[in-house]
MOPAC internal coordinates of N, CA, C and O (Angstrom, degrees):
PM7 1SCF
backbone

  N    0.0000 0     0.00 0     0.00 0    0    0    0
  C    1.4428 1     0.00 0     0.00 0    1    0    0
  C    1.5243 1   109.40 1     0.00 0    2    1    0
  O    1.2310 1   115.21 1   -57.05 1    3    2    1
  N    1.3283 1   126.69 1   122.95 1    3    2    1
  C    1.2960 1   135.66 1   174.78 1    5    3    2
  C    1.7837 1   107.80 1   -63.09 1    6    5    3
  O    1.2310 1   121.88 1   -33.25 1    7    6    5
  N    1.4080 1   114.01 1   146.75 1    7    6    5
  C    1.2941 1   113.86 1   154.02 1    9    7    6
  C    1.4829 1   128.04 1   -56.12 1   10    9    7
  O    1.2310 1   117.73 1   179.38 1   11   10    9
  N    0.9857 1   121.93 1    -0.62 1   11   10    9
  C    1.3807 1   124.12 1  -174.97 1   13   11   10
  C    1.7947 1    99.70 1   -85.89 1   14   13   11
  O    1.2310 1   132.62 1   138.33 1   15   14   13
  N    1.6385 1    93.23 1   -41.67 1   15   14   13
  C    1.9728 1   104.98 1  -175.96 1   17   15   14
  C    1.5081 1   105.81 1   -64.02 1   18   17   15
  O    1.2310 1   130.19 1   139.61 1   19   18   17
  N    1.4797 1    97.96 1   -40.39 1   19   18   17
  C    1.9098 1   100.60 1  -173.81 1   21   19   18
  C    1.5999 1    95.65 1   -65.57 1   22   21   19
  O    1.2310 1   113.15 1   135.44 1   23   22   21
  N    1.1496 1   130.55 1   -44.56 1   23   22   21
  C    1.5863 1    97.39 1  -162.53 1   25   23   22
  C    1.3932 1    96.20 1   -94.67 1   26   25   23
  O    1.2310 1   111.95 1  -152.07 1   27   26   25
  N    1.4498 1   132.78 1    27.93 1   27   26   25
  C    1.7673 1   120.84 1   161.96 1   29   27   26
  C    1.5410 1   102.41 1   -86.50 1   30   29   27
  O    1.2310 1   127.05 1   136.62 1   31   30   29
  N    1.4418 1   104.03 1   -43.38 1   31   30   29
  C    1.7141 1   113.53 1  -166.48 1   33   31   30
  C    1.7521 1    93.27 1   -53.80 1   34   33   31
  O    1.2310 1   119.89 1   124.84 1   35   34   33
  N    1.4022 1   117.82 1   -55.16 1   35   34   33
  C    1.5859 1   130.54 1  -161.08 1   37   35   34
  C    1.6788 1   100.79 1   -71.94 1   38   37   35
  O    1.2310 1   117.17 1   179.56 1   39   38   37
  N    1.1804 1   122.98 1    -0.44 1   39   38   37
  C    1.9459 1   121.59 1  -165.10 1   41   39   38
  C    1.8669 1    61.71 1  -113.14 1   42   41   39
  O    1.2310 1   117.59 1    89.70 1   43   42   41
  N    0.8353 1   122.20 1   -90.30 1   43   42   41
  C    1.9115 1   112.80 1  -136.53 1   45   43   42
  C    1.5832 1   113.84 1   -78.49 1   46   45   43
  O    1.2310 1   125.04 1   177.84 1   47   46   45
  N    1.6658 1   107.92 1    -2.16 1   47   46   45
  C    1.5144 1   108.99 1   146.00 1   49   47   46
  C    1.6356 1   104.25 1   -60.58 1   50   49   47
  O    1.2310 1   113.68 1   116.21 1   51   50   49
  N    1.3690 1   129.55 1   -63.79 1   51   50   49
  C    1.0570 1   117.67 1  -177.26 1   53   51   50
  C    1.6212 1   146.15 1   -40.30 1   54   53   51
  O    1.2310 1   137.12 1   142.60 1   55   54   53
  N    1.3342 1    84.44 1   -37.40 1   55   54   53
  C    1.2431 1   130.35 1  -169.92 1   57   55   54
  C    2.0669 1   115.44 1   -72.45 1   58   57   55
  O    1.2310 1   141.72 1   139.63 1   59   58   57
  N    1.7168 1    75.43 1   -40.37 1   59   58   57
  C    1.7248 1    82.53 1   164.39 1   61   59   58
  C    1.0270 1   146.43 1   -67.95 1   62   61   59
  O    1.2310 1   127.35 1   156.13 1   63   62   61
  N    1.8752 1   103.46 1   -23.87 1   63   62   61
  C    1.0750 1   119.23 1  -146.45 1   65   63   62
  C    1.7909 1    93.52 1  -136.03 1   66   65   63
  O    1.2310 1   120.34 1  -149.22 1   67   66   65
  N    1.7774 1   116.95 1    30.78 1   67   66   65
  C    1.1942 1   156.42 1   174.75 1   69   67   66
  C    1.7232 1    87.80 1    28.40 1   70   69   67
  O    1.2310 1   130.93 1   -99.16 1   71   70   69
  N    1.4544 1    96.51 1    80.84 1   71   70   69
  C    1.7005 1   102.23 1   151.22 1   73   71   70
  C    1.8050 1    92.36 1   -80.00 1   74   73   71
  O    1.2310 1   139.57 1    -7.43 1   75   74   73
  N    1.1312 1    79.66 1   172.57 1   75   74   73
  C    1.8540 1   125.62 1  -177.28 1   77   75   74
  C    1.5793 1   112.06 1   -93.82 1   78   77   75
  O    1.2310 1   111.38 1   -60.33 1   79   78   77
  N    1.6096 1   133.83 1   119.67 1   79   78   77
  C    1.2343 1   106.70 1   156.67 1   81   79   78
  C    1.4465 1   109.15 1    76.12 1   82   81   79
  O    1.2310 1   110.15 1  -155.00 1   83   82   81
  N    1.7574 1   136.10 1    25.00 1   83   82   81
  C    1.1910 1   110.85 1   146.51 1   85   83   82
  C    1.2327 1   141.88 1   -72.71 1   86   85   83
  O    1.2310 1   129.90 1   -38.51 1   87   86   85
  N    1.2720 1    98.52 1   141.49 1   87   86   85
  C    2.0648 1   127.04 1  -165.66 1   89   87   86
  C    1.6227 1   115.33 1  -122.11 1   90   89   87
  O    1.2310 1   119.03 1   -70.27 1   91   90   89
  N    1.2554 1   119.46 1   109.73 1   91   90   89
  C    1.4569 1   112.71 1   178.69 1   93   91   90
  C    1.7826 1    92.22 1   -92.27 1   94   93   91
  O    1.2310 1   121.59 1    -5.06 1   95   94   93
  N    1.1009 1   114.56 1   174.94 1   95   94   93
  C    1.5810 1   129.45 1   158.19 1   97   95   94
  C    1.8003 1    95.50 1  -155.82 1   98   97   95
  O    1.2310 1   130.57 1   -38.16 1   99   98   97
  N    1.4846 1    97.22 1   141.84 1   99   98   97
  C    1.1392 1   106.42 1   161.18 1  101   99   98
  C    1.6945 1   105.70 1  -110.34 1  102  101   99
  O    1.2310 1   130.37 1   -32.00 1  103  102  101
  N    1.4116 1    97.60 1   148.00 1  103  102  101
  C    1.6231 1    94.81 1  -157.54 1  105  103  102
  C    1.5002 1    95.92 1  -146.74 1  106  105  103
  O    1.2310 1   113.48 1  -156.33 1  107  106  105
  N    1.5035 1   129.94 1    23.67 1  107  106  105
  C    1.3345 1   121.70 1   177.44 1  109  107  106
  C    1.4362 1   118.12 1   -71.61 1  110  109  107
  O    1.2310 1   115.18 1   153.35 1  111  110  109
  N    1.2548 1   126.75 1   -26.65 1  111  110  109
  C    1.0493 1   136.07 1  -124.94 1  113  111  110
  C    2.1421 1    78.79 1  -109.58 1  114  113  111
  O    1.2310 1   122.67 1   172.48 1  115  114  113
  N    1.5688 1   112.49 1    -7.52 1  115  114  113
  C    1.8137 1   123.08 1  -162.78 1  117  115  114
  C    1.1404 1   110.28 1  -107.32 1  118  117  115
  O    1.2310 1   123.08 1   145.59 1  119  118  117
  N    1.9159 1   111.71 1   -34.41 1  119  118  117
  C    0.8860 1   109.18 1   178.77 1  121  119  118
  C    1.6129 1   108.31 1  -179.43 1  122  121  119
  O    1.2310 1   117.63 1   -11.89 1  123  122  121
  N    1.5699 1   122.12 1   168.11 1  123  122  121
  C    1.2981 1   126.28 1  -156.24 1  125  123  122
  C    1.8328 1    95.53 1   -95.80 1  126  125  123
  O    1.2310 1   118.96 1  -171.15 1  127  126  125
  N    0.7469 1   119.58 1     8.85 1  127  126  125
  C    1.7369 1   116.16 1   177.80 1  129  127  126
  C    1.4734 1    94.28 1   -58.14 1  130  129  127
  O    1.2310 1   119.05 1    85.91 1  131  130  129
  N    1.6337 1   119.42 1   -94.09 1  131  130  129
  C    1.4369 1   142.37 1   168.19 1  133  131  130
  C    1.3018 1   144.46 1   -99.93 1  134  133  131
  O    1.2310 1   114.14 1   -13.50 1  135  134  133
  N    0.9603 1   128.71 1   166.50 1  135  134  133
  C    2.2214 1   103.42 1  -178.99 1  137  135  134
  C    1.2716 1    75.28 1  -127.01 1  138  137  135
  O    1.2310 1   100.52 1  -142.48 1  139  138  137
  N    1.5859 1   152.93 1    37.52 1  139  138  137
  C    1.5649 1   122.70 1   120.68 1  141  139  138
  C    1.6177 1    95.38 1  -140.51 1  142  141  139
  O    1.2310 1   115.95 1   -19.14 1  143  142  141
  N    1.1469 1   125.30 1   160.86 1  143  142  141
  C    1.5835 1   124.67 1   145.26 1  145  143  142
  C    1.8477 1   102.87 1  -131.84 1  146  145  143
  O    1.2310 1   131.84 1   -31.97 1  147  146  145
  N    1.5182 1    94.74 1   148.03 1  147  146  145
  C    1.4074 1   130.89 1  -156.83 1  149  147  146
  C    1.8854 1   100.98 1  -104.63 1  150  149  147
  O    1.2310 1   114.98 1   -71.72 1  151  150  149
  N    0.8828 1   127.13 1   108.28 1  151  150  149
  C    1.2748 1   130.75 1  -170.77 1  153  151  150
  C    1.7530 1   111.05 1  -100.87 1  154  153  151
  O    1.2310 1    98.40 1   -64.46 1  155  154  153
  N    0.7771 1   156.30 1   115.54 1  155  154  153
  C    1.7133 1   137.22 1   161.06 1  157  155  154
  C    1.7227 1   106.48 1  -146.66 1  158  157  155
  O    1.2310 1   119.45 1   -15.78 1  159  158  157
  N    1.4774 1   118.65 1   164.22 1  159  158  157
  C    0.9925 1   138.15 1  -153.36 1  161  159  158
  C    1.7182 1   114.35 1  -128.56 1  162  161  159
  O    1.2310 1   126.34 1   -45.91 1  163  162  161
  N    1.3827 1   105.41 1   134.09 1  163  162  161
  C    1.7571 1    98.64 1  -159.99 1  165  163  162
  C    1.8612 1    90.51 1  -126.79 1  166  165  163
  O    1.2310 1   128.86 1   -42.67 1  167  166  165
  N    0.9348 1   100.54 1   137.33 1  167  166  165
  C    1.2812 1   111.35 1   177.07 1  169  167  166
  C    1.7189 1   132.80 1   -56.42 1  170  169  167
  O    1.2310 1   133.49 1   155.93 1  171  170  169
  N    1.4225 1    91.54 1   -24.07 1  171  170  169
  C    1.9442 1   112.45 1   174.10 1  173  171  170
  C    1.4904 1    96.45 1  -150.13 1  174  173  171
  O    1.2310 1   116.72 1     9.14 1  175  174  173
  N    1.3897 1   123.85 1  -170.86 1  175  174  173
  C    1.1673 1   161.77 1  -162.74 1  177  175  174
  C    1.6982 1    97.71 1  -101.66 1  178  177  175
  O    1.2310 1   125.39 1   127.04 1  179  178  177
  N    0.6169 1   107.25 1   -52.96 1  179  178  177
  C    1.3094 1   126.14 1   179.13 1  181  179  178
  C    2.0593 1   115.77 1   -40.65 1  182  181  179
  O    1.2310 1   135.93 1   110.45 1  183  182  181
  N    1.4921 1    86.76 1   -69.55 1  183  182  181
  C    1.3646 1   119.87 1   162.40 1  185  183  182
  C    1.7987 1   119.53 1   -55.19 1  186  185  183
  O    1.2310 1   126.08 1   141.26 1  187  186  185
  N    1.7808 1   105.92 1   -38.74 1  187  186  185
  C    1.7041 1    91.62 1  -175.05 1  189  187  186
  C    1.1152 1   103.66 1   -77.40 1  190  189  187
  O    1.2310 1   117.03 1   161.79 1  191  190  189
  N    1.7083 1   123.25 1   -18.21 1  191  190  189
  C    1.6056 1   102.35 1  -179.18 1  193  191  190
  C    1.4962 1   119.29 1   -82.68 1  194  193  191
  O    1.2310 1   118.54 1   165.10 1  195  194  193
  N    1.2384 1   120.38 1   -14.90 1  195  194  193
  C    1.5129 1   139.32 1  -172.74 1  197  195  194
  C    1.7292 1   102.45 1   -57.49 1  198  197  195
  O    1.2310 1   134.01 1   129.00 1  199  198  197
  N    2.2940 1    90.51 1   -51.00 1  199  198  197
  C    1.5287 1   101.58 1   175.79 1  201  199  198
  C    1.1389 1   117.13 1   -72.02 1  202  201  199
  O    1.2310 1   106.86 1   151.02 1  203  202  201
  N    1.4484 1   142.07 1   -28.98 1  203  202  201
  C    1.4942 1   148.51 1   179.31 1  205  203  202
  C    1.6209 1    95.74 1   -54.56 1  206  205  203
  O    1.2310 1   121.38 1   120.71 1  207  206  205
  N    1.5654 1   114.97 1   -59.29 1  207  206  205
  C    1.0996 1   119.62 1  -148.00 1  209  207  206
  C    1.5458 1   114.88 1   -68.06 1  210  209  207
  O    1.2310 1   125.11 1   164.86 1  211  210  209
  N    1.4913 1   107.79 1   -15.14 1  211  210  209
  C    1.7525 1   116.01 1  -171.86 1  213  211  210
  C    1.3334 1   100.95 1   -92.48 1  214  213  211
  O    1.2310 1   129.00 1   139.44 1  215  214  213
  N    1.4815 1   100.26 1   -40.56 1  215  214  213
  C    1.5901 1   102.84 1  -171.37 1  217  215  214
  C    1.8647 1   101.79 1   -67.65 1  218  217  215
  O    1.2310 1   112.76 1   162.09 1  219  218  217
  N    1.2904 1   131.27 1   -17.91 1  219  218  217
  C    1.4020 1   144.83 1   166.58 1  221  219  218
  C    1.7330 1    97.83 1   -80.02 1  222  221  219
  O    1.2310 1   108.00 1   121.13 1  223  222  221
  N    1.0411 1   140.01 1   -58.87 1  223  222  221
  C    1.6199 1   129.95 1  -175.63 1  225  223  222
  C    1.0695 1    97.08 1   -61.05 1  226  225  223
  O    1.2310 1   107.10 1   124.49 1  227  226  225
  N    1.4076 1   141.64 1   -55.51 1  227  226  225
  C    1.3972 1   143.48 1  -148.89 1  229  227  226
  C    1.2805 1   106.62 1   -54.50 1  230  229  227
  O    1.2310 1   121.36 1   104.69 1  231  230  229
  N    1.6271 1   115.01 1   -75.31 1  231  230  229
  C    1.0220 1   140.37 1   176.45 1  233  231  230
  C    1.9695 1   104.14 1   -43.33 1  234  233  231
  O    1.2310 1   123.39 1   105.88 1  235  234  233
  N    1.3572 1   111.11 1   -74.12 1  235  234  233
  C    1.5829 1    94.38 1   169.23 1  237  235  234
  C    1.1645 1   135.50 1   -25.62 1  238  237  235
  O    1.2310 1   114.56 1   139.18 1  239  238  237
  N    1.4486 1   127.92 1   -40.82 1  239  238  237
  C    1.2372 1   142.33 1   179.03 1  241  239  238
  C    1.5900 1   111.53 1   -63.35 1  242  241  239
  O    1.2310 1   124.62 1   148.32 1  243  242  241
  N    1.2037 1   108.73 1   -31.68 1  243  242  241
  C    1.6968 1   126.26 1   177.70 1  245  243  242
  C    1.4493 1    97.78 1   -86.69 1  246  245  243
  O    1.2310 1   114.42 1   144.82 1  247  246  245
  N    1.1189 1   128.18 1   -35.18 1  247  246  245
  C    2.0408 1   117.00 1   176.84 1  249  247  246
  C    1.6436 1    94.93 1   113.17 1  250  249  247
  O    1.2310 1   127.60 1  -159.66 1  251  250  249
  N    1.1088 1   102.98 1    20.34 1  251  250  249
  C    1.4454 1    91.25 1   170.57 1  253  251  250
  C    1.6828 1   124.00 1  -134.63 1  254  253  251
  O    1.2310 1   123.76 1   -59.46 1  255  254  253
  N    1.4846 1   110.40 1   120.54 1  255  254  253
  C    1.6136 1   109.46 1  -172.08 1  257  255  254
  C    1.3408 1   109.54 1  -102.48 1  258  257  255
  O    1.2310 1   118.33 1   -24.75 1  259  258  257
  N    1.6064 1   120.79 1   155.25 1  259  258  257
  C    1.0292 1   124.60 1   147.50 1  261  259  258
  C    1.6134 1   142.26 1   -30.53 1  262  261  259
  O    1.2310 1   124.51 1   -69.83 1  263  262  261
  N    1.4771 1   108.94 1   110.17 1  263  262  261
  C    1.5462 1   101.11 1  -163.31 1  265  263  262
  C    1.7896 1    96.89 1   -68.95 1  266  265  263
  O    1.2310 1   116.43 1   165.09 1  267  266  265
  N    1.6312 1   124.39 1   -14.91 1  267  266  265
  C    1.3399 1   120.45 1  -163.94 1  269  267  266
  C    1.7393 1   104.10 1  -160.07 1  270  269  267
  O    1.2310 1   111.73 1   -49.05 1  271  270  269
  N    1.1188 1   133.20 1   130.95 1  271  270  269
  C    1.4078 1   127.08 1   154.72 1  273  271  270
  C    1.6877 1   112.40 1  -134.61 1  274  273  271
  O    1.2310 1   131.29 1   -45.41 1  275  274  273
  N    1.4224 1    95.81 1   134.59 1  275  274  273
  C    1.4823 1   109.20 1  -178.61 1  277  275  274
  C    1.6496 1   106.62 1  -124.22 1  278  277  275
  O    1.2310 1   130.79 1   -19.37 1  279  278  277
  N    1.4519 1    96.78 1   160.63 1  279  278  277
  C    1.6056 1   108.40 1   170.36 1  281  279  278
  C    1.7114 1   106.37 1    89.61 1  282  281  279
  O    1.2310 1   117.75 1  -177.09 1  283  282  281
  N    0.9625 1   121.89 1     2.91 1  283  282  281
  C    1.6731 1   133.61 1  -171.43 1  285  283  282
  C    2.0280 1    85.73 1   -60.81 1  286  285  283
  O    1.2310 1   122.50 1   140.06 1  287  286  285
  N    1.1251 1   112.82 1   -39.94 1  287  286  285
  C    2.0951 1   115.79 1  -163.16 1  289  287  286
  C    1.7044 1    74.13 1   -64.48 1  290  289  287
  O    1.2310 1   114.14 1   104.61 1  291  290  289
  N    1.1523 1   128.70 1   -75.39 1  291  290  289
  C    1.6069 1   130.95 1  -143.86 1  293  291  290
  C    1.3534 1   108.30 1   -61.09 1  294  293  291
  O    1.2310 1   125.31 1   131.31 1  295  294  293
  N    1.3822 1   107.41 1   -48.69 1  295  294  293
  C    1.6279 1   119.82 1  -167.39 1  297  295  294
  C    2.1453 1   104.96 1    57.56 1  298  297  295
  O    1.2310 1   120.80 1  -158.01 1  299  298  297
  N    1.0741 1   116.08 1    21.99 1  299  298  297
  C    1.7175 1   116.80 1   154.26 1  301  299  298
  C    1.4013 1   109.87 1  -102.10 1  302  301  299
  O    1.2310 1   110.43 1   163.80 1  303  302  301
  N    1.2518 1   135.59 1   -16.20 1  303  302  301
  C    1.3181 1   122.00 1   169.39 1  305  303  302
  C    1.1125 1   111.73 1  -135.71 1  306  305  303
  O    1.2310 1    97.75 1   -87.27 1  307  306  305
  N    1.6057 1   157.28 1    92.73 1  307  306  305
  C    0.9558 1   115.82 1   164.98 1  309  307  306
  C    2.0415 1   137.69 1  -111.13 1  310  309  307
  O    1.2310 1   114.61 1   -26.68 1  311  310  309
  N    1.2144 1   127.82 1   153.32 1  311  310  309
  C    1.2974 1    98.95 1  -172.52 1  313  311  310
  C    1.2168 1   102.18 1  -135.43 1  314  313  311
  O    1.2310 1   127.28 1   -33.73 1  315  314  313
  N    1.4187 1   103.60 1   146.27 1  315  314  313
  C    1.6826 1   145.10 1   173.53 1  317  315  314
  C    1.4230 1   108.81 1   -64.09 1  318  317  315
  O    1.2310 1   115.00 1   -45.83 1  319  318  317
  N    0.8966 1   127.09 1   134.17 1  319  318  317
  C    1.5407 1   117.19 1   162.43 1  321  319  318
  C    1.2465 1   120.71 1  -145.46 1  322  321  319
  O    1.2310 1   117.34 1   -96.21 1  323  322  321
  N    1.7579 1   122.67 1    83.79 1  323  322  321
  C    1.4428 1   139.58 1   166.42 1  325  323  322
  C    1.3176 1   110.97 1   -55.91 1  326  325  323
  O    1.2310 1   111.51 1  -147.65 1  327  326  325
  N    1.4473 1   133.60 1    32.35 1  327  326  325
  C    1.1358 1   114.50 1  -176.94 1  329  327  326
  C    1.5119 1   134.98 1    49.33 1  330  329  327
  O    1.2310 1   117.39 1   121.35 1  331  330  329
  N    1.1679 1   122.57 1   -58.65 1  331  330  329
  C    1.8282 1   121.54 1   176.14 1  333  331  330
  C    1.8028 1    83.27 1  -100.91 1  334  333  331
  O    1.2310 1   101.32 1   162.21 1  335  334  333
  N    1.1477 1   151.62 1   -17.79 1  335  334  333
  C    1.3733 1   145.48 1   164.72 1  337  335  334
  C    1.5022 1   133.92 1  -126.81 1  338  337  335
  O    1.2310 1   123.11 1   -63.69 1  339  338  337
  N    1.6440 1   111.65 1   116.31 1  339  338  337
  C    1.1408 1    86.05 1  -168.01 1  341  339  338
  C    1.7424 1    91.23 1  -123.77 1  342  341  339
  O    1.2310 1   130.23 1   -23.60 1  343  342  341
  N    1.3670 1    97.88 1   156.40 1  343  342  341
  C    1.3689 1   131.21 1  -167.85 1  345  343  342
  C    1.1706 1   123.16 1   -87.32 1  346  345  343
  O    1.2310 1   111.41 1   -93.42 1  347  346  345
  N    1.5395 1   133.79 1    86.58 1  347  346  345
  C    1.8304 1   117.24 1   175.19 1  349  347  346
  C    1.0777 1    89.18 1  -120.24 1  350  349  347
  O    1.2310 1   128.00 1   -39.07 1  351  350  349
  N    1.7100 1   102.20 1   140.93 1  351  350  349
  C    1.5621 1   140.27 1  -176.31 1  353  351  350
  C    2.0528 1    92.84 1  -129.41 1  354  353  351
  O    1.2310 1   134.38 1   -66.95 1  355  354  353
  N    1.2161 1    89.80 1   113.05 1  355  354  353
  C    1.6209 1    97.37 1   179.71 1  357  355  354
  C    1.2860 1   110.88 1  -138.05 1  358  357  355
  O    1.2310 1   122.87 1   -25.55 1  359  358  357
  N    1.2730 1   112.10 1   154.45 1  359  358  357
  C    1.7749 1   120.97 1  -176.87 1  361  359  358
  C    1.3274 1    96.91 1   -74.13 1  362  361  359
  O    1.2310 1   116.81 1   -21.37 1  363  362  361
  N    1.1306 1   123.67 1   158.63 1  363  362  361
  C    1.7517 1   123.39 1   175.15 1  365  363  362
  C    1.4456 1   118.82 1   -60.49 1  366  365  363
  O    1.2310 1   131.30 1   126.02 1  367  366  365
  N    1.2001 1    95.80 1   -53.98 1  367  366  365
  C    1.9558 1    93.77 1   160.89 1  369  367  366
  C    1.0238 1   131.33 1   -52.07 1  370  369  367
  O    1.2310 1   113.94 1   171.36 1  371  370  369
  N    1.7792 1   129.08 1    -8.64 1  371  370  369
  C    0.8318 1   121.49 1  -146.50 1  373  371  370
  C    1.6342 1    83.80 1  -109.28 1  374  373  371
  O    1.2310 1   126.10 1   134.27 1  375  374  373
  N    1.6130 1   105.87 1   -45.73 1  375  374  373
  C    1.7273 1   125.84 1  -175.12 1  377  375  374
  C    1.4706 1    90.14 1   -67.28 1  378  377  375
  O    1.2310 1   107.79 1   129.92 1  379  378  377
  N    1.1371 1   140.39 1   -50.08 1  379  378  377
  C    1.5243 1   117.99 1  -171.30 1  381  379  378
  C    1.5397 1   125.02 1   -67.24 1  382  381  379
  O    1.2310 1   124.51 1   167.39 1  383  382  381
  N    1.7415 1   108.95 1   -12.61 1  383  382  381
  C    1.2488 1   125.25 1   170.90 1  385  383  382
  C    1.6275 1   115.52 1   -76.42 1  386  385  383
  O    1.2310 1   131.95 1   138.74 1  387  386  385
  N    1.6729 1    94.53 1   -41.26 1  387  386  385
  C    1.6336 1    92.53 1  -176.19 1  389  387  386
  C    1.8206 1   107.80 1   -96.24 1  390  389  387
  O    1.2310 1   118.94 1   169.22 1  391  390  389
  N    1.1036 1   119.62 1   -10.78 1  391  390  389
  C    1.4302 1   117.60 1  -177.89 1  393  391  390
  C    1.7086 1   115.07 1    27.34 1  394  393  391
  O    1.2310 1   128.59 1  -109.59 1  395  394  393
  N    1.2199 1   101.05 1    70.41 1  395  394  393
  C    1.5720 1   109.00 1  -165.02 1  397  395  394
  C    1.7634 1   102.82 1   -84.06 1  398  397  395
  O    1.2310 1   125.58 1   172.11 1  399  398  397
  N    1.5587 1   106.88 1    -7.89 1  399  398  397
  C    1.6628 1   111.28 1   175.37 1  401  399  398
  C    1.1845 1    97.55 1   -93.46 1  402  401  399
  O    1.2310 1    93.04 1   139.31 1  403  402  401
  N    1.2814 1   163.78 1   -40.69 1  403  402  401
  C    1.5513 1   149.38 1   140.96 1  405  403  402
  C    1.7945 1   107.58 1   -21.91 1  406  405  403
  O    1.2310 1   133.59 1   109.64 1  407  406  405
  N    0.9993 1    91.34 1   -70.36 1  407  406  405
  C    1.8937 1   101.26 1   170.18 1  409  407  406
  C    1.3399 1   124.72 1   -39.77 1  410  409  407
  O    1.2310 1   125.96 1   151.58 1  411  410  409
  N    1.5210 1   106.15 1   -28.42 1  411  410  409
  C    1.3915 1   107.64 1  -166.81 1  413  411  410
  C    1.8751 1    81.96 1  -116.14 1  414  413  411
  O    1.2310 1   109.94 1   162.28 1  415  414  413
  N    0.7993 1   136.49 1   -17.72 1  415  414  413
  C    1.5665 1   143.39 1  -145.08 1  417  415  414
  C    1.7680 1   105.99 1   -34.60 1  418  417  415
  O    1.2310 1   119.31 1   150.24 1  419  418  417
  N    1.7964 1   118.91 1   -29.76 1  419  418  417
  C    1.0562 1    94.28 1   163.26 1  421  419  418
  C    1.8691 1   143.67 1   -96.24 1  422  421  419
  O    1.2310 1   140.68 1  -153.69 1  423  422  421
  N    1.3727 1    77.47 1    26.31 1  423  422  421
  C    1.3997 1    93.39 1   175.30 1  425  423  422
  C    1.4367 1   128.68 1   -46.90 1  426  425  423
  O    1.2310 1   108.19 1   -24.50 1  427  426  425
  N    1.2087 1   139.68 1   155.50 1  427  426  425
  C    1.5257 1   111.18 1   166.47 1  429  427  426
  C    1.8373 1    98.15 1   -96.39 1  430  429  427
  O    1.2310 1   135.56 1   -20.07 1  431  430  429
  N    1.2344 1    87.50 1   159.93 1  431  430  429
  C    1.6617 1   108.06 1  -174.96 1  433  431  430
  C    1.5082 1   109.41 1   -73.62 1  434  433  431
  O    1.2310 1   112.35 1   -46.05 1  435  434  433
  N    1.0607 1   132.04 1   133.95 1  435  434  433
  C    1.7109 1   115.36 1   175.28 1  437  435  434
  C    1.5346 1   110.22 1  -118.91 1  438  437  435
  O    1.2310 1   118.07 1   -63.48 1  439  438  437
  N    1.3401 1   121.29 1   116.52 1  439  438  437
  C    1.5332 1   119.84 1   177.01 1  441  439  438
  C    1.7332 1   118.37 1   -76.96 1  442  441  439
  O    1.2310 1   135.26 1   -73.69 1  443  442  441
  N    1.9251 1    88.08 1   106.31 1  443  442  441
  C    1.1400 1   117.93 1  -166.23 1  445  443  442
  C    1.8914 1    99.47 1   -86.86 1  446  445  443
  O    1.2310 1   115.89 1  -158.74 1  447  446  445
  N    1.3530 1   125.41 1    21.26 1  447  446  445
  C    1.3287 1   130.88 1  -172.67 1  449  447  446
  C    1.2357 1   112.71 1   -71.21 1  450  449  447
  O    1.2310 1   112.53 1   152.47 1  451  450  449
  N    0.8782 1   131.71 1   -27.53 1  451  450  449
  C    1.9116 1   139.06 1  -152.58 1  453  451  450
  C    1.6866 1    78.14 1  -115.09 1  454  453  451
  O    1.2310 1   116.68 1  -168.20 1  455  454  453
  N    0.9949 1   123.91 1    11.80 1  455  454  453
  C    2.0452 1   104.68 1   175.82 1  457  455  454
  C    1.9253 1   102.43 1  -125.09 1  458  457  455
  O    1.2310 1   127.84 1   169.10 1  459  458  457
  N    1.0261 1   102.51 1   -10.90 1  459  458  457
  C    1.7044 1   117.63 1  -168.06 1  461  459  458
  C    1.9718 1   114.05 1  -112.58 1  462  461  459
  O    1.2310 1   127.55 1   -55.57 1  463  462  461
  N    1.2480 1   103.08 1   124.43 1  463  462  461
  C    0.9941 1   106.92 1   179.58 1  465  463  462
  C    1.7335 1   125.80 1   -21.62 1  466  465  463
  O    1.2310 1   129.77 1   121.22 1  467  466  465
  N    1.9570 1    98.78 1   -58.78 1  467  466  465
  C    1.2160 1    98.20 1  -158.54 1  469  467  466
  C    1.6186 1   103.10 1   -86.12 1  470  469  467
  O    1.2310 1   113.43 1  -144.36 1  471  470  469
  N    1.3317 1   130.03 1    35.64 1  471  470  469
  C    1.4882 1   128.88 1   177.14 1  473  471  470
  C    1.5045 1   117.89 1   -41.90 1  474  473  471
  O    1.2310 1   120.10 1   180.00 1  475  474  473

């Protein structure tokens, strides 16, 4: 499975389960962590693990696990890490604190439209 498939499966897991604010960046080209990270926004605590957890079934169902997940104690940030994709599901307070798209800002943008309901 190409990285391009892992972060479609991980956009419309999200997507299902109406995160907030999905954002791909492709970022290989910045640095050796990932060549995309997946950004989206959950309305409670409640909700980012609901989103962690699909974007974790989804991906299982395809044969592919998380090499790492953190933040599961907090449930305000948590992240996925597929290796070529990594996954943050954050409360809005949590993303407006870390502004990881400033952080990432030269990322290129990837149009995640054709994977999301409201295209």
């Amino acid at each position: 499975m190409t990285d391009r498939e892992e972060l479609e499966i991980a956009v419309k897991a999200l997507d299902s389960k109406k995160a907030e604010k999905i954002t791909a960046l492709k970022v290989d080209d910045l640095t050796i962590l990932a060549n995309y990270f997946v950004i989206a926004s959950a309305t409670s605590t409640t909700q980012v693990k609901a989103l962690a957890d699909a974007v974790e079934y989804h991906l299982e169902q395809a044969g592919i696990t998380p090499k790492s997940v953190e933040g599961i104690q907090s449930r305000n940030w948590i992240v996925l890490d597929y290796i070529d994709v990594i996954v943050h599901v954050f409360t809005e307070e949590a993303r407006e604190f870390y502004q990881l798209e400033h952080l990432w800002a030269d990322g290129e943008a990837v149009d995640i439209s054709q994977w999301t309901i409201d295209n």
